[in-house]
Backbone as XML, in Angstrom:
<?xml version="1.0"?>
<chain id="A" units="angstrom">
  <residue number="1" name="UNK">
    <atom name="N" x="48.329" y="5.185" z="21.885"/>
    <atom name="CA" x="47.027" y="5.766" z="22.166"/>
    <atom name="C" x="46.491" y="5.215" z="23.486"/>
  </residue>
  <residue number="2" name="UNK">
    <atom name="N" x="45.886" y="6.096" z="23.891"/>
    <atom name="CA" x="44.911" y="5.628" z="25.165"/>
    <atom name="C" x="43.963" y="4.793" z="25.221"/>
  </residue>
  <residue number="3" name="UNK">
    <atom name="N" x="44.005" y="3.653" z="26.439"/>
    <atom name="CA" x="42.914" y="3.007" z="26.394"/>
    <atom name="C" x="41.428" y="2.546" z="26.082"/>
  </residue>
  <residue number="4" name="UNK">
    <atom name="N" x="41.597" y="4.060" z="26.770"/>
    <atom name="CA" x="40.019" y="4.178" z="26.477"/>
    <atom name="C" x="39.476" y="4.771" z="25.152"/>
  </residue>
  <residue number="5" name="UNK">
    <atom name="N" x="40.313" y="5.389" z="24.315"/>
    <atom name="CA" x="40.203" y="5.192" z="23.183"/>
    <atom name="C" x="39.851" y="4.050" z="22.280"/>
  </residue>
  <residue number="6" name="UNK">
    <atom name="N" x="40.902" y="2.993" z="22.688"/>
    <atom name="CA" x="40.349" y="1.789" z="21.886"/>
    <atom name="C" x="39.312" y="1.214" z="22.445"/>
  </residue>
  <residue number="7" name="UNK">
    <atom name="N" x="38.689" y="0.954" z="23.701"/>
    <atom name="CA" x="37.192" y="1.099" z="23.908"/>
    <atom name="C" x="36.357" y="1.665" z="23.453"/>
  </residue>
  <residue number="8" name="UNK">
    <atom name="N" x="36.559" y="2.828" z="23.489"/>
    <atom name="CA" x="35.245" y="3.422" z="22.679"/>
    <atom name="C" x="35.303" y="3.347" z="21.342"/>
  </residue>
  <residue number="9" name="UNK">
    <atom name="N" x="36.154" y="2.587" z="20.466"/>
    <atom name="CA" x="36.153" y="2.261" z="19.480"/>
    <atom name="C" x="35.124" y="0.910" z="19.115"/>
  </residue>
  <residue number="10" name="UNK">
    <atom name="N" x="35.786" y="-0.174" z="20.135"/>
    <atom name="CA" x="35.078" y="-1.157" z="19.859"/>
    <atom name="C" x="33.993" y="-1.637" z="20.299"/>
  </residue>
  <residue number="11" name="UNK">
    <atom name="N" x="33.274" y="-0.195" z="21.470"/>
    <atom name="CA" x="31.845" y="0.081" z="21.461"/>
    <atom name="C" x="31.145" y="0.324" z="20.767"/>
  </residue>
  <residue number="12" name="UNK">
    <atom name="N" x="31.483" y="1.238" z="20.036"/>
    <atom name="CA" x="31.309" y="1.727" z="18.813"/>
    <atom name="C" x="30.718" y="0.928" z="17.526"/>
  </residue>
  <residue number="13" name="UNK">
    <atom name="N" x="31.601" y="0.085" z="17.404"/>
    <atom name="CA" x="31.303" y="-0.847" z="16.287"/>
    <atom name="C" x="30.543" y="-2.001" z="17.168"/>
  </residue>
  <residue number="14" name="UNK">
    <atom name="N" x="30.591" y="-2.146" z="18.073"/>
    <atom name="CA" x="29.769" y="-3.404" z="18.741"/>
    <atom name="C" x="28.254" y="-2.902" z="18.812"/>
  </residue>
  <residue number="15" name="UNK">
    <atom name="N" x="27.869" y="-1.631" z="18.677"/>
    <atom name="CA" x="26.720" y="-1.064" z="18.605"/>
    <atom name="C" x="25.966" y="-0.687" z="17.191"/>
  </residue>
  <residue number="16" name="UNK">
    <atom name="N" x="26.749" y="-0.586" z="16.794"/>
    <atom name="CA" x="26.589" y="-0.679" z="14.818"/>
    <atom name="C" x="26.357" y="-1.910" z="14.363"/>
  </residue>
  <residue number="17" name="UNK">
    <atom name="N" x="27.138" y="-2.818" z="14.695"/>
    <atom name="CA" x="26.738" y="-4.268" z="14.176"/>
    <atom name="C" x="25.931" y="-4.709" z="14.762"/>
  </residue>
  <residue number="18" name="UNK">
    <atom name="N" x="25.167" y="-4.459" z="15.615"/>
    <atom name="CA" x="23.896" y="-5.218" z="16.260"/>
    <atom name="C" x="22.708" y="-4.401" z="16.325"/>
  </residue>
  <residue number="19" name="UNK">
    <atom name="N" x="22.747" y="-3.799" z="15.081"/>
    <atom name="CA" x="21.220" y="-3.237" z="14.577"/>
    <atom name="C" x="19.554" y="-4.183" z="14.197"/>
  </residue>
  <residue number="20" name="UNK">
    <atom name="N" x="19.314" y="-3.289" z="15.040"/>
    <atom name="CA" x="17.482" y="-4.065" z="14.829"/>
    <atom name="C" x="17.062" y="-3.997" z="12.664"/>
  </residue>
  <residue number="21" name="UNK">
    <atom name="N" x="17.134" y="-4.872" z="12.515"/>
    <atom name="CA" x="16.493" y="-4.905" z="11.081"/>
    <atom name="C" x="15.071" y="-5.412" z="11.135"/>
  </residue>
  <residue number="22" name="UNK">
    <atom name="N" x="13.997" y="-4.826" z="10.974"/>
    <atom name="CA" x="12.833" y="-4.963" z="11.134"/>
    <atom name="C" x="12.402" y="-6.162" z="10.334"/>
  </residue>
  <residue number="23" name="UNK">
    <atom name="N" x="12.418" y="-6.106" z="8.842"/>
    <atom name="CA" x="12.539" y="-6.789" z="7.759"/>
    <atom name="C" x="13.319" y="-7.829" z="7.594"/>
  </residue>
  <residue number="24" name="UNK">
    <atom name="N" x="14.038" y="-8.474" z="8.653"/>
    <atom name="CA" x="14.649" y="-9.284" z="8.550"/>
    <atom name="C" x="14.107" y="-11.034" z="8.677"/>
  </residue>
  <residue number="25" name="UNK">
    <atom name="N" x="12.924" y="-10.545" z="9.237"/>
    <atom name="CA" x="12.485" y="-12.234" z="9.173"/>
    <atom name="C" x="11.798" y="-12.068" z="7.553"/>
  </residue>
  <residue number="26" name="UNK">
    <atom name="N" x="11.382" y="-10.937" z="6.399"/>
    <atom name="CA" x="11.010" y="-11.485" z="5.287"/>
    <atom name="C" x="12.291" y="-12.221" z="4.259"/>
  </residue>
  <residue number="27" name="UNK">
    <atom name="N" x="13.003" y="-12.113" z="4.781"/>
    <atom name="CA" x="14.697" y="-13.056" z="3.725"/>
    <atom name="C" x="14.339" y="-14.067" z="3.690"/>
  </residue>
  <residue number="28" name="UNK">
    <atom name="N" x="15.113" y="-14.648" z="2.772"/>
    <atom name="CA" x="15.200" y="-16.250" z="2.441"/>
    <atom name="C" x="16.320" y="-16.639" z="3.272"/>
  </residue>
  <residue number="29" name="UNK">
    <atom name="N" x="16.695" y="-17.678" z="3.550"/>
    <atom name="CA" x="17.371" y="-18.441" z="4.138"/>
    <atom name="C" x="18.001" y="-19.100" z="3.340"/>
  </residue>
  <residue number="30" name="UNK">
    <atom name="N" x="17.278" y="-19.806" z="1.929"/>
    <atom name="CA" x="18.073" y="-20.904" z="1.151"/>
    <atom name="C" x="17.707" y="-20.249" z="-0.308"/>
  </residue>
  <residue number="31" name="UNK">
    <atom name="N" x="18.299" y="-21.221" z="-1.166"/>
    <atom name="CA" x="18.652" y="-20.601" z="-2.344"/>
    <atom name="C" x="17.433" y="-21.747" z="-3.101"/>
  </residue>
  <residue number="32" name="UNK">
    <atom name="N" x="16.333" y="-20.150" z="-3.532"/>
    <atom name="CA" x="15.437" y="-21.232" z="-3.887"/>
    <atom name="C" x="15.085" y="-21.437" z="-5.631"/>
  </residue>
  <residue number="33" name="UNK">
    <atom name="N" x="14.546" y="-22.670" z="-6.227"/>
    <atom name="CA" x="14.163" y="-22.954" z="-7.389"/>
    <atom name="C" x="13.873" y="-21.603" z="-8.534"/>
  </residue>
  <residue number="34" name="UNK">
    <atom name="N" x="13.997" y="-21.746" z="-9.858"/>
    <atom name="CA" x="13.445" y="-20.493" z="-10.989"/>
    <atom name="C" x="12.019" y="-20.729" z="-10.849"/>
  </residue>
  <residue number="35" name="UNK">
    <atom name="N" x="11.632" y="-21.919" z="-10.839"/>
    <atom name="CA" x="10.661" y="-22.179" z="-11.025"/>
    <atom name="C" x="9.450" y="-21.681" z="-9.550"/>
  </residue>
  <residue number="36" name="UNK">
    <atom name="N" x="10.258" y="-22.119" z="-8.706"/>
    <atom name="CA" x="9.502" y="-21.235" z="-7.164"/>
    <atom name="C" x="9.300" y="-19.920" z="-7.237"/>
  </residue>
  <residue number="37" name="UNK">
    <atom name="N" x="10.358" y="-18.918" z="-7.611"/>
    <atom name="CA" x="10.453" y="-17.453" z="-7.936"/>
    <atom name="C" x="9.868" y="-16.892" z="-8.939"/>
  </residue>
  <residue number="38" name="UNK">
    <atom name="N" x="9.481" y="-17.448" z="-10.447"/>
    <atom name="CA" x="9.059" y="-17.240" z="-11.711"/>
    <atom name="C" x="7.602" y="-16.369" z="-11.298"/>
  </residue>
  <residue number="39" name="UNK">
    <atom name="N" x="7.449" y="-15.020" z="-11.887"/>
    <atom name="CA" x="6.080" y="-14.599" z="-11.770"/>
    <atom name="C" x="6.251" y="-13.080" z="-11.718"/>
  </residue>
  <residue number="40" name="UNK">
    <atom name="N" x="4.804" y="-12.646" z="-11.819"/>
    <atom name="CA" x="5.175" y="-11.215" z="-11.611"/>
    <atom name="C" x="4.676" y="-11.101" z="-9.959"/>
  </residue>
  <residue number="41" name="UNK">
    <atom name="N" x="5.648" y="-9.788" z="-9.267"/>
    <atom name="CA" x="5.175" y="-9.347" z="-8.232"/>
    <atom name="C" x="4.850" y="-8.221" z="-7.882"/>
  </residue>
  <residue number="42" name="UNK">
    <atom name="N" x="3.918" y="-7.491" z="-7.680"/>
    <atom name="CA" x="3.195" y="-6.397" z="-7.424"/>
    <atom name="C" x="3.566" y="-5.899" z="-6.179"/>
  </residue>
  <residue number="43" name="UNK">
    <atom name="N" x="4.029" y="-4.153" z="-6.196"/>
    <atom name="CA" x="4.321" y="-4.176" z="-4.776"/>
    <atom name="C" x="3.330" y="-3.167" z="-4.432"/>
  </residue>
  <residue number="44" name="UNK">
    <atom name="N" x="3.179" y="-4.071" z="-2.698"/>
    <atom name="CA" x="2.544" y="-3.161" z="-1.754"/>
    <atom name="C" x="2.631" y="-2.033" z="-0.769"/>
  </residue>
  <residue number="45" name="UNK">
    <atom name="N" x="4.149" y="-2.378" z="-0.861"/>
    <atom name="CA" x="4.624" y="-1.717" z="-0.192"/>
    <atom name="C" x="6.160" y="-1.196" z="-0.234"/>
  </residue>
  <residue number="46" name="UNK">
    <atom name="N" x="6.945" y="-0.366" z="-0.214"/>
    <atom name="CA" x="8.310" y="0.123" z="-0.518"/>
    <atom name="C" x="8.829" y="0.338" z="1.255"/>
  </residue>
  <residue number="47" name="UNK">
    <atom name="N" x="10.173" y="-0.103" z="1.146"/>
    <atom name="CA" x="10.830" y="-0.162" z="2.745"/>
    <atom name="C" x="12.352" y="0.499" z="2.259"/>
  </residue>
  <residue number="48" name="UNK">
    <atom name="N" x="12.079" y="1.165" z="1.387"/>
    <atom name="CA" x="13.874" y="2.205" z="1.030"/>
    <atom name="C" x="13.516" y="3.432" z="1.524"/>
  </residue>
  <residue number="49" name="UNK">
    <atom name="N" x="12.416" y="4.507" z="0.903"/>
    <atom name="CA" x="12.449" y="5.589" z="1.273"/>
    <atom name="C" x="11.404" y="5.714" z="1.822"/>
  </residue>
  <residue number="50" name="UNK">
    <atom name="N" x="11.116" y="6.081" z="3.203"/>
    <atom name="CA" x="9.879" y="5.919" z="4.462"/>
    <atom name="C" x="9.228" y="7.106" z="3.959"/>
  </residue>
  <residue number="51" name="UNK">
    <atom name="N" x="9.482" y="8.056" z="2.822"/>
    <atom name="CA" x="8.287" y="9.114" z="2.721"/>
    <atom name="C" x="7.925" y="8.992" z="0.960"/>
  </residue>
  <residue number="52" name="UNK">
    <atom name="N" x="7.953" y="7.799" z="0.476"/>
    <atom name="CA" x="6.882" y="7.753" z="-0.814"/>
    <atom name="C" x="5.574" y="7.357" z="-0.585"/>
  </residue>
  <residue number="53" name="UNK">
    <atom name="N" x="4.551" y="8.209" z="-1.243"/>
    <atom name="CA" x="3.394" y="7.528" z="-0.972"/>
    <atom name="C" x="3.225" y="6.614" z="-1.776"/>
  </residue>
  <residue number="54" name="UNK">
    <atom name="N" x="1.437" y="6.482" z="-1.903"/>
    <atom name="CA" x="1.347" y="5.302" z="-2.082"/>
    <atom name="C" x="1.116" y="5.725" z="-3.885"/>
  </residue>
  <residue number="55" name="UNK">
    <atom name="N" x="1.051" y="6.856" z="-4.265"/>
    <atom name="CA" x="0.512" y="7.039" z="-6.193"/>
    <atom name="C" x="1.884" y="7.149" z="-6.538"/>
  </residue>
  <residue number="56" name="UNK">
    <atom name="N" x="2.871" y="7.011" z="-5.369"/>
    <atom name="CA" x="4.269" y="7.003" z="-6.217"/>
    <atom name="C" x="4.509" y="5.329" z="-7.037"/>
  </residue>
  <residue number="57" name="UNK">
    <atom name="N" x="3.886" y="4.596" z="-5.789"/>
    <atom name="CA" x="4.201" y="3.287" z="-6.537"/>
    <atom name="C" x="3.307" y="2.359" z="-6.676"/>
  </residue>
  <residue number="58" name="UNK">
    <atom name="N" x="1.994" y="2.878" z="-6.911"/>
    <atom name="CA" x="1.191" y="2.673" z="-7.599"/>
    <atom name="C" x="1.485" y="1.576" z="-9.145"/>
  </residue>
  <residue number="59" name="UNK">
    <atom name="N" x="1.087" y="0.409" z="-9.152"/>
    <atom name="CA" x="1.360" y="-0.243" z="-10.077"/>
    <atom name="C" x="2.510" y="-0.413" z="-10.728"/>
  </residue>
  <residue number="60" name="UNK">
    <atom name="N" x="3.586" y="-0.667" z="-9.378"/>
    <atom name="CA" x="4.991" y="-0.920" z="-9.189"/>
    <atom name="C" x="4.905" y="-2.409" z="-9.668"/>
  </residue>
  <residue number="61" name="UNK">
    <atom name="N" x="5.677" y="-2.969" z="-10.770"/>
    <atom name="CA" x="6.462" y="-4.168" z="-10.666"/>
    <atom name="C" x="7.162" y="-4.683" z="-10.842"/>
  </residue>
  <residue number="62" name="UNK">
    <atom name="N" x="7.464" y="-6.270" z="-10.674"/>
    <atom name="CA" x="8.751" y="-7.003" z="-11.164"/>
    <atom name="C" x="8.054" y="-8.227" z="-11.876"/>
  </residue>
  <residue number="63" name="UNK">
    <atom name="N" x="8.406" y="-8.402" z="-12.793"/>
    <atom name="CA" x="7.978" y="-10.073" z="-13.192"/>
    <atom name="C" x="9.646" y="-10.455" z="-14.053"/>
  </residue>
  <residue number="64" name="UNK">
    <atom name="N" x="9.761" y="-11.957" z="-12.841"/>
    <atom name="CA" x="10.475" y="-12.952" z="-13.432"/>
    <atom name="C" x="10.308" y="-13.872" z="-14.196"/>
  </residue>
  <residue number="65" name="UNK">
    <atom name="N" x="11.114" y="-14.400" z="-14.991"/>
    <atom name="CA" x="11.001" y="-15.079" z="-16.585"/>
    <atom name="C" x="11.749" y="-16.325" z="-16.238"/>
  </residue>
  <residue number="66" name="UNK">
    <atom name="N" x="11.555" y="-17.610" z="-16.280"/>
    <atom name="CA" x="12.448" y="-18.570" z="-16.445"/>
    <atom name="C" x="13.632" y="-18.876" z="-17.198"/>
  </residue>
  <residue number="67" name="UNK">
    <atom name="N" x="13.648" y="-17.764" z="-17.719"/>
    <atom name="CA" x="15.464" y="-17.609" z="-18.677"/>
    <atom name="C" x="16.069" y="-17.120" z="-17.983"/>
  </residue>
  <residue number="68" name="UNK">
    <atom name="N" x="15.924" y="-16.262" z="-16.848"/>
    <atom name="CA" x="16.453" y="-15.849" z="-16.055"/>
    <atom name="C" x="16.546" y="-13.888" z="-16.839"/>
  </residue>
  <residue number="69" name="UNK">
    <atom name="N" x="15.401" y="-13.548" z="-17.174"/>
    <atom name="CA" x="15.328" y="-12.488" z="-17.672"/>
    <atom name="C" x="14.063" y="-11.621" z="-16.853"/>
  </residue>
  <residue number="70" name="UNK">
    <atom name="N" x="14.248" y="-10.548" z="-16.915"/>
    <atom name="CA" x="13.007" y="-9.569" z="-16.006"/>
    <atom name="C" x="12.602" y="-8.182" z="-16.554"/>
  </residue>
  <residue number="71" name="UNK">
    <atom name="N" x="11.467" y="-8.324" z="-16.271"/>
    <atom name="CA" x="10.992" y="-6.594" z="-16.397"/>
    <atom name="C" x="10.274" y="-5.751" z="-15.642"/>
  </residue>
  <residue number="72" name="UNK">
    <atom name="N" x="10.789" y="-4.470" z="-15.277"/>
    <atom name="CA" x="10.791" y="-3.509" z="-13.894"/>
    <atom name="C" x="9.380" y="-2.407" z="-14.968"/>
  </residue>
  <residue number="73" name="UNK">
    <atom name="N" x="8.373" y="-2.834" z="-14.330"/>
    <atom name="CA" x="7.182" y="-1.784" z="-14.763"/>
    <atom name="C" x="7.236" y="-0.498" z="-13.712"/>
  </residue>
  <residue number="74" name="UNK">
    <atom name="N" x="6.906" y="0.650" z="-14.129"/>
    <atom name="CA" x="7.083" y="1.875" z="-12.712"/>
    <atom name="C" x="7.654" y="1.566" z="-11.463"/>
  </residue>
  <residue number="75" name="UNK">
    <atom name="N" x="8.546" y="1.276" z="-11.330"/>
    <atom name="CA" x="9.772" y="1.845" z="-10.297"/>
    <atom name="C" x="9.701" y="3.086" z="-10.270"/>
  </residue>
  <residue number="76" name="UNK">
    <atom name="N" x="10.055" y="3.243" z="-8.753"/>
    <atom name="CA" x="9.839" y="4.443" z="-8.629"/>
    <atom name="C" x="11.898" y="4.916" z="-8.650"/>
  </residue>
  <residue number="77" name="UNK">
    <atom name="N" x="11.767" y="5.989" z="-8.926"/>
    <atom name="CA" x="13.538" y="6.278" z="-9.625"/>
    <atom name="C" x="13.587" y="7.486" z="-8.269"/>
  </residue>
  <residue number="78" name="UNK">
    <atom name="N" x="14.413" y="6.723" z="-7.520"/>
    <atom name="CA" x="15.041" y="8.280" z="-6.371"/>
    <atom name="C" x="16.078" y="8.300" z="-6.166"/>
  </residue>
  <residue number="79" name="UNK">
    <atom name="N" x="16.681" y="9.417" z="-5.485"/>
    <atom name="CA" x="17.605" y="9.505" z="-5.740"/>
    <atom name="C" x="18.297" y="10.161" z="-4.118"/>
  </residue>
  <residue number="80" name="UNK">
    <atom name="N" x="18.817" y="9.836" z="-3.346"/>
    <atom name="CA" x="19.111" y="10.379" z="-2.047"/>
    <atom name="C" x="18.460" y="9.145" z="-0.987"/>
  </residue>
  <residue number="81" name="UNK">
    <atom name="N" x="18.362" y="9.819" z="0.150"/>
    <atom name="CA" x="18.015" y="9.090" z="1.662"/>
    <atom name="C" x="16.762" y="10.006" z="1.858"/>
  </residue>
  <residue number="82" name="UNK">
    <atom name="N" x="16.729" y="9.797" z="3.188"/>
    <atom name="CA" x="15.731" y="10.379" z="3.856"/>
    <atom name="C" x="15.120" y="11.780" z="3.037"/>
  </residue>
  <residue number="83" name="UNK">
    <atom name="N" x="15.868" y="12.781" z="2.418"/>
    <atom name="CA" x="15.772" y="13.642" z="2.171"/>
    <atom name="C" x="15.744" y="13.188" z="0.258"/>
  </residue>
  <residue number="84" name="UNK">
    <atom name="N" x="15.096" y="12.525" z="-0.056"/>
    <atom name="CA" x="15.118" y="12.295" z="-1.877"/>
    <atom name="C" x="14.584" y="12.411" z="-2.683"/>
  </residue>
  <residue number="85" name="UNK">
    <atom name="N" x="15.247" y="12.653" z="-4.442"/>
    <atom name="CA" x="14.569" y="13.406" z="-4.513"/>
    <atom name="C" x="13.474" y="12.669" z="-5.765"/>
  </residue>
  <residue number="86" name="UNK">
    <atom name="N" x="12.339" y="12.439" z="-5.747"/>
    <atom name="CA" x="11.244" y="11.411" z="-7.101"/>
    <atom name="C" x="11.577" y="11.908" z="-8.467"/>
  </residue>
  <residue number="87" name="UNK">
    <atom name="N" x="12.275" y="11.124" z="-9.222"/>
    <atom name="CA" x="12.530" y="11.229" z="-10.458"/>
    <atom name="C" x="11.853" y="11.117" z="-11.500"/>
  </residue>
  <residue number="88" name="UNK">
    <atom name="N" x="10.298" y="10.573" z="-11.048"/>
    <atom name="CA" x="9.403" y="9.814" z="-11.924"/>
    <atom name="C" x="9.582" y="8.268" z="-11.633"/>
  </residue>
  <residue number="89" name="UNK">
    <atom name="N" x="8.470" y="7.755" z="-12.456"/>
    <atom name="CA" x="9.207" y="6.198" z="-12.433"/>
    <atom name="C" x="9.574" y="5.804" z="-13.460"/>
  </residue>
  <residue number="90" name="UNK">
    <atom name="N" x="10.080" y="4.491" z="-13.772"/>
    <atom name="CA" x="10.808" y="3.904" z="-14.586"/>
    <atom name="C" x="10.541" y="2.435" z="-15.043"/>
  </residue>
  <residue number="91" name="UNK">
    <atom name="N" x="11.126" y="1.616" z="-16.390"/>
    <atom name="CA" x="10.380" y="0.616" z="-16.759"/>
    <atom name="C" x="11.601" y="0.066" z="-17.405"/>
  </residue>
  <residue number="92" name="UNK">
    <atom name="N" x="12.303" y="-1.189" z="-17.674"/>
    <atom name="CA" x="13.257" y="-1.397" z="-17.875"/>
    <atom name="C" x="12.782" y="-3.433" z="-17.633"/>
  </residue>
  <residue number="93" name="UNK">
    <atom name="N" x="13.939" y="-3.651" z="-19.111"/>
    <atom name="CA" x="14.009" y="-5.520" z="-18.805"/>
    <atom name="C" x="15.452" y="-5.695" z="-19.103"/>
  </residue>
  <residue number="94" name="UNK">
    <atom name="N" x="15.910" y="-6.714" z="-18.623"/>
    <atom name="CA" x="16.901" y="-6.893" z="-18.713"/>
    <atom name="C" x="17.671" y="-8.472" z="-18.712"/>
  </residue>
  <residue number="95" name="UNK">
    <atom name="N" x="18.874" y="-9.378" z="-18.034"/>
    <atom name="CA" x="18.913" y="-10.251" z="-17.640"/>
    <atom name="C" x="20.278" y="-10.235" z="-16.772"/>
  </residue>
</chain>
């Protein structure tokens, strides 16, 4: 194969792997305590699908359990990308 083929290959991927992640300074870094994480969390905001409003997830949550057990109050259930489709929400515990 041609050269420049395999260039524009590994342009290619050199431009893919060095994507802006906006959200990237909210991560953890270290692996933290049950006891640090334990609680419920209310969300304010959803960063998967950029067109739910806000009565979709409306009294969205998670609360963690120190057994290492959880329960998902209205989640919102979709299904696709950009184009997806609201399933309702959903409520589920598990471990």
């Amino acid at each position: 194969m041609k050269p420049a083929f395999y260039f524009a290959i590994f342009i290619s991927t050199l431009l893919s792997g060095c994507q802006y992640d906006p959200f990237a300074g909210d991560l953890t870094t270290h692996h933290p305590k049950t006891a640090d994480i334990t609680g419920t969390y209310v969300f304010e905001k959803q960063t998967v699908v950029p067109n739910l409003n806000t009565e979709q997830i409306n009294n969205s949550a998670i609360t963690l359990y120190g057994d290492s057990t959880f329960k998902l109050n209205n989640i919102p259930n979709v299904i696709g990308g950009p184009e997806f489709e609201f399933k309702g929400n959903t409520s589920a515990t598990g471990k």
